[in-house]
C-alpha positions, 0 to 999 in steps of 0.5 A: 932179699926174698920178697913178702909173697915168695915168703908167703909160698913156702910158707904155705908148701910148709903148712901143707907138708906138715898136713901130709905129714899128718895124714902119713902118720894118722894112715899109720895108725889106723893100718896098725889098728885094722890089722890087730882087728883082723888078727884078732877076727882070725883068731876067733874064726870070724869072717873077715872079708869086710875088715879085710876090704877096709884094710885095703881100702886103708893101704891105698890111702896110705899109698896116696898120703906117702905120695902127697907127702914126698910130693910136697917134699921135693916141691919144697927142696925144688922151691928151696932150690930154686930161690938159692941160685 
């Protein structure tokens, strides 16, 4: 039977997996919405240097957030693992 404490670990990997989860999801829509922004400054023939460099900005972010998230993961299946055998 598993102990209080190791209920209390894979309960806090699961809350931060859910937060990853989240930030994936938000990172998605923020790079949706700055690409439309440079779509449409490139249809208006407006500079996009800085909306550009935001978006950049926003792709590493997202990068980082997918990673955390895969991260927890497999921290999660290897807790899950590791409590089976």
């Amino acid at each position: 039977m598993p102990t209080k404490e190791v209920r209390l670990d894979r309960a806090m990997l699961e809350r931060h997996l859910k937060l990853a989860e989240e930030h994936v999801e938000l990172g998605r829509r923020h790079l949706a919405q700055q690409m439309a922004i440079v779509s449409k400054l490139e249809q208006d023939g407006r500079n996009t240097t800085k909306a550009r460099a935001l978006l950049a900005t926003f792709e590493s972010m997202q990068e980082i957030h997918e990673a955390d998230r895969d991260r927890l993961e497999k921290k999660l299946a290897d807790y899950d693992d590791e409590r089976s055998t």
